[in-house]
RORO-126180 format. One record per residue (C-alpha): chain; residue in three letters; residue number from 1; x negated, y negated, z negated. Coordinates in pm, 1 decimal. Each point is the difference from the previous one (the first is absolute). Example, Ala and Ser with C-alpha at 12.3 -4.5 7.8 and 13.67 -1.06 7.14 Angstrom:
  kette  rest   nr        xx        yy        zz
      A   ALA    1   -1230.0     450.0    -780.0
      A   SER    2    -137.0    -344.0      66.0
REM end
This chain:
  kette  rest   nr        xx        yy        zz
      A   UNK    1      44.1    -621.9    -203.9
      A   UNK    2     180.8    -167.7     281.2
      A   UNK    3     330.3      71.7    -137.4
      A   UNK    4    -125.1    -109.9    -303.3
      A   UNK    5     -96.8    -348.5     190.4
      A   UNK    6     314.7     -52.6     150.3
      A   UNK    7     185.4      20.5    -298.2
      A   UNK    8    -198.2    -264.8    -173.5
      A   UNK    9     -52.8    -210.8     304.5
      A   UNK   10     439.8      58.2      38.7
      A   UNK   11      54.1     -58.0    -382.6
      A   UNK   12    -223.0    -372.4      11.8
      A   UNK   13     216.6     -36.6     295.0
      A   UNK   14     357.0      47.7    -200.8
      A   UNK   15    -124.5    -139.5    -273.2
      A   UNK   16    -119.4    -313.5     163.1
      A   UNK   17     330.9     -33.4     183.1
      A   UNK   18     231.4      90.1    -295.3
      A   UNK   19     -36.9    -266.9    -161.1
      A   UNK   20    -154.5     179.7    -305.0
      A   UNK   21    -294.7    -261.7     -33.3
      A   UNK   22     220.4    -289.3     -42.9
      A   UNK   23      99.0      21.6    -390.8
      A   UNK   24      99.7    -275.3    -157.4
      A   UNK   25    -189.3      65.7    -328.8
      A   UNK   26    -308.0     112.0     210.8
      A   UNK   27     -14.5     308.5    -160.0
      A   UNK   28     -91.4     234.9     279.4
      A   UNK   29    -282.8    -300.5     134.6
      A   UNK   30    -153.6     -70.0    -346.5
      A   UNK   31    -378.5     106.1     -30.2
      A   UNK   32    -120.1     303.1    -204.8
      A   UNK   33     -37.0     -64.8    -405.3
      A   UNK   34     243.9    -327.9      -0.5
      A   UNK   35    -235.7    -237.9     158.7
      A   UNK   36     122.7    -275.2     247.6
      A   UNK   37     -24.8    -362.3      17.7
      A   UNK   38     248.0     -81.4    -321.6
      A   UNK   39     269.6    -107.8     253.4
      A   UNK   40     320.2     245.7      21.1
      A   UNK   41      23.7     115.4     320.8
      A   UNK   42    -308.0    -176.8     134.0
      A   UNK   43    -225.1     187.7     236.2
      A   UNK   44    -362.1     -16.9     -84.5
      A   UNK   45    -244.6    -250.0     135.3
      A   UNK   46     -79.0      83.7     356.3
      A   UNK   47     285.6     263.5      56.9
      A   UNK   48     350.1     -48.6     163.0
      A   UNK   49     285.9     108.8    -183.2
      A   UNK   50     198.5     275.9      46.7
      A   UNK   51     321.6     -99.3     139.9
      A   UNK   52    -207.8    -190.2     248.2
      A   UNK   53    -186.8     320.7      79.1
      A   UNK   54     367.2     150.6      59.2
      A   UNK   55     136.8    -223.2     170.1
      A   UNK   56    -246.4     -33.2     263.0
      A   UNK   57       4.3     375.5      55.4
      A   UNK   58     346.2      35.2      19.3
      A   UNK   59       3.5    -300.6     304.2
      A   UNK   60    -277.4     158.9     170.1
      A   UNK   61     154.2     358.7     -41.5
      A   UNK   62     374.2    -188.0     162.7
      A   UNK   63    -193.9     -97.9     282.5
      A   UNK   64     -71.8     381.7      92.7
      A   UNK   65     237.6     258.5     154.6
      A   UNK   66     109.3     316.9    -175.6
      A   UNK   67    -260.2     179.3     195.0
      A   UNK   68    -264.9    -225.4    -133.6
      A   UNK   69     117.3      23.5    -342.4
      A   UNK   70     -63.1     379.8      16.8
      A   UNK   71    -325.0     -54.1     161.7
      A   UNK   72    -154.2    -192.5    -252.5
      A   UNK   73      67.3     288.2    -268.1
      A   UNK   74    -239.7     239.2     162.2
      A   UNK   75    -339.4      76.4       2.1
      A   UNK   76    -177.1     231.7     198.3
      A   UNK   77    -279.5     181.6     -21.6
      A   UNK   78    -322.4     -74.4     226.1
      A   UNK   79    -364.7     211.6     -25.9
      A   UNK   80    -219.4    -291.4    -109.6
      A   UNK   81    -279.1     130.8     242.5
      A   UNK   82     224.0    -149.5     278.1
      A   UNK   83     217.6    -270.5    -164.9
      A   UNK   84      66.6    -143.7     348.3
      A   UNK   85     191.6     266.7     111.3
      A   UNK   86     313.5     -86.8    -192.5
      A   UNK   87     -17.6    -352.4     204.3
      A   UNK   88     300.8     116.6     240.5
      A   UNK   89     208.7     188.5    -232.5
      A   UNK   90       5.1    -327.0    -239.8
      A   UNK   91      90.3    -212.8     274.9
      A   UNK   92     255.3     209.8     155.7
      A   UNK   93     128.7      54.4    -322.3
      A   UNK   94     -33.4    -336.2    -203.3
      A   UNK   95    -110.3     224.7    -327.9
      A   UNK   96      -8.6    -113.4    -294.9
      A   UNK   97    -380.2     134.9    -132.9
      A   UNK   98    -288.8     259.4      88.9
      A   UNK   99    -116.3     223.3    -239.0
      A   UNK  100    -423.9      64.3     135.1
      A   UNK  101     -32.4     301.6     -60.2
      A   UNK  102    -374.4     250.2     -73.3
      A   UNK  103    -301.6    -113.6    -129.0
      A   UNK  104    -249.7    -265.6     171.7
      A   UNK  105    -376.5    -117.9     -71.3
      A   UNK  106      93.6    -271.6     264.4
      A   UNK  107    -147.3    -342.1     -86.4
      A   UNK  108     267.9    -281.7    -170.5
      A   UNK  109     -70.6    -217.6     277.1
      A   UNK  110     124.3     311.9     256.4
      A   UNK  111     326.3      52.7    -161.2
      A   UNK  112      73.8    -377.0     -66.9
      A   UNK  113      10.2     -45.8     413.7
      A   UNK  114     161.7     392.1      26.6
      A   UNK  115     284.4    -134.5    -250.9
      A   UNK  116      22.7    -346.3     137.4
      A   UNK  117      80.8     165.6     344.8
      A   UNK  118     268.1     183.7    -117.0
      A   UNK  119     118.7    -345.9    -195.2
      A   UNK  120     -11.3    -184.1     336.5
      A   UNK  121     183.8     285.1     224.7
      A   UNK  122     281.8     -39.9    -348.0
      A   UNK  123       9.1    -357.0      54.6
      A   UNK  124      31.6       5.5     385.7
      A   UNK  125     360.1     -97.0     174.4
      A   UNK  126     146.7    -143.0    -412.3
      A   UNK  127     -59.3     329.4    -176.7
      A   UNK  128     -69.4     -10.0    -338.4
      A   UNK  129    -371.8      63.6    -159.5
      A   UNK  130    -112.1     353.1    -150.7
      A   UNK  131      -8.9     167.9    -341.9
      A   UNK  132    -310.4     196.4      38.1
      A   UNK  133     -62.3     269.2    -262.6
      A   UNK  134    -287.4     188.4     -82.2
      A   UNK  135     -36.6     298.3    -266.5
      A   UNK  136    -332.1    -139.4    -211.6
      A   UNK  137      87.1     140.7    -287.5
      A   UNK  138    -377.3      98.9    -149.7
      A   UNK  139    -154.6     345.4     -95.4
      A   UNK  140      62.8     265.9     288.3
      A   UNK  141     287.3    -226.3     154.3
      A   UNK  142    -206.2    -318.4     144.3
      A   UNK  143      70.2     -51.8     362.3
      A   UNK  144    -243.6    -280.5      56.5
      A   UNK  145    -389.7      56.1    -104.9
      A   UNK  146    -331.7    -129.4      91.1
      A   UNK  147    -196.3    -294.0     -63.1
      A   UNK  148     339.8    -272.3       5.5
      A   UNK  149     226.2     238.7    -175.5
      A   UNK  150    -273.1     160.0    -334.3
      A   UNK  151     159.6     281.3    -157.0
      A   UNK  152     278.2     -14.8    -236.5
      A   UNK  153      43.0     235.5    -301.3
      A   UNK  154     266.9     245.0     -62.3
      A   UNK  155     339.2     -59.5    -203.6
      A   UNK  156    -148.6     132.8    -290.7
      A   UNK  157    -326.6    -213.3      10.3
      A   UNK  158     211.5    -328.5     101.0
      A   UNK  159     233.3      59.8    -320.7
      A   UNK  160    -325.0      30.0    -275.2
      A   UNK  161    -109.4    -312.6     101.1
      A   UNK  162      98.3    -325.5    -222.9
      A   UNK  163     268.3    -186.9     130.4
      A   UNK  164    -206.4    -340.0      97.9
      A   UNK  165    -252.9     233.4     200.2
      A   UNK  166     311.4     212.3     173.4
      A   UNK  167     152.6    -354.0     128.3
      A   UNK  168    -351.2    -126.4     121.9
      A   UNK  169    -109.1     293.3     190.3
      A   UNK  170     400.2      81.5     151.5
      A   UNK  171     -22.4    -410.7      74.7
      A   UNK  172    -352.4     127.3     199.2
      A   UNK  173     167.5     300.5     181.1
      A   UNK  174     366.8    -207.6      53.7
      A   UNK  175    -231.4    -299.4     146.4
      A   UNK  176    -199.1     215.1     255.9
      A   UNK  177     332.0     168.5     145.5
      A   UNK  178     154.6    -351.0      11.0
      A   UNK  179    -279.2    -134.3     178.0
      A   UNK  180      34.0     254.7     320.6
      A   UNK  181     342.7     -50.5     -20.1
      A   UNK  182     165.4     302.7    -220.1
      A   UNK  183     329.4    -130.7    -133.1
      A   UNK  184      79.5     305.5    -205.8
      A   UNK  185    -222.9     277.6    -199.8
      A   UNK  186     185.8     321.1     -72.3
      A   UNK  187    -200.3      41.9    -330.9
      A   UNK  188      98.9      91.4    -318.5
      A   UNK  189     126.4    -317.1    -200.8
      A   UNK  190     242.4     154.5    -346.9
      A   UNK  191    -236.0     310.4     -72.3
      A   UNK  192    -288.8    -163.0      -6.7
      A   UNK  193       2.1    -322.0    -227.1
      A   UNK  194     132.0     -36.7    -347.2
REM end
């Protein structure tokens, strides 16, 4: 699973920085199904546009040494019963994201300040903030339970549901994780929906 993380987390990375985003016929930034605002190229309301997005990564990732660079592409692994623990190891080593690993009952409010923590000891001396992943798949794989975080079906169950019903309830899950702070869920996303 962490490899798994810190070849996504390294491929947003190179992709961000290639350049990739920046078409000129916004092919590779146009949403789903065709839809946009009617205006070639044009981002949608509320959204920057891609080049921007790449541009401003590739200054902030010029202002950091080749050490840092390397840094930011890994993610470790830290038992999500003591999150804290992984405070020294991502300030001695500037990393990149935190993978919280186990399962938890803890309250929302309890790992919102836990993950803010390790945000702040990130931040500390110019270092850059956190990806923090979280396996919250559904079914048997559901890291996160209890009264903040109700249980999620399986694969199976998610992919019988209608697709208006699927988006509301993964909008549900997606808005709970964001809320404490979870940047990325290694879930399923391709084998599950249509």
């Amino acid at each position: 699973v962490a490899l798994v993380a810190v070849v996504l987390v390294g491929g947003g990375l190179a992709f961000a920085l290639s350049g990739s985003a920046d078409n000129s016929d916004n092919s590779a930034g146009a949403p789903p199904g065709g839809a946009g605002t009617g205006t070639k190229g044009a981002p949608p309301p509320g959204s920057s546009s891609p080049g921007a997005a790449a541009g401003c990564a590739e200054q902030l990732v010029a202002k950091l040494s080749p050490e840092q660079r390397a840094a930011q592409l890994l993610m470790i692994g830290t038992p999500l019963s003591s999150p804290l623990g992984a405070v020294s190891t991502i300030q001695k080593y500037k990393i990149g994201g935190v993978f919280l690993a186990g399962r938890s009952s803890a309250s929302a409010a309890t790992l919102r300040q836990q993950i803010a923590q390790l945000q702040d000891a990130a931040k500390q001396n110019g270092g850059l903030a956190l990806q923090i992943g979280i396996d919250q798949e559904g079914g048997q794989v559901q890291t996160l339970k209890g009264d903040d975080f109700p249980a999620i079906p399986t694969a199976v169950n998610q992919g019988k549901l209608d697709q208006k019903t699927l988006g509301e309830r993964t909008a549900e899950w997606a808005g709970r994780l964001k809320g404490i702070g979870i940047t990325i869920d290694l879930a399923p996303v391709a084998d599950v929906v249509p």
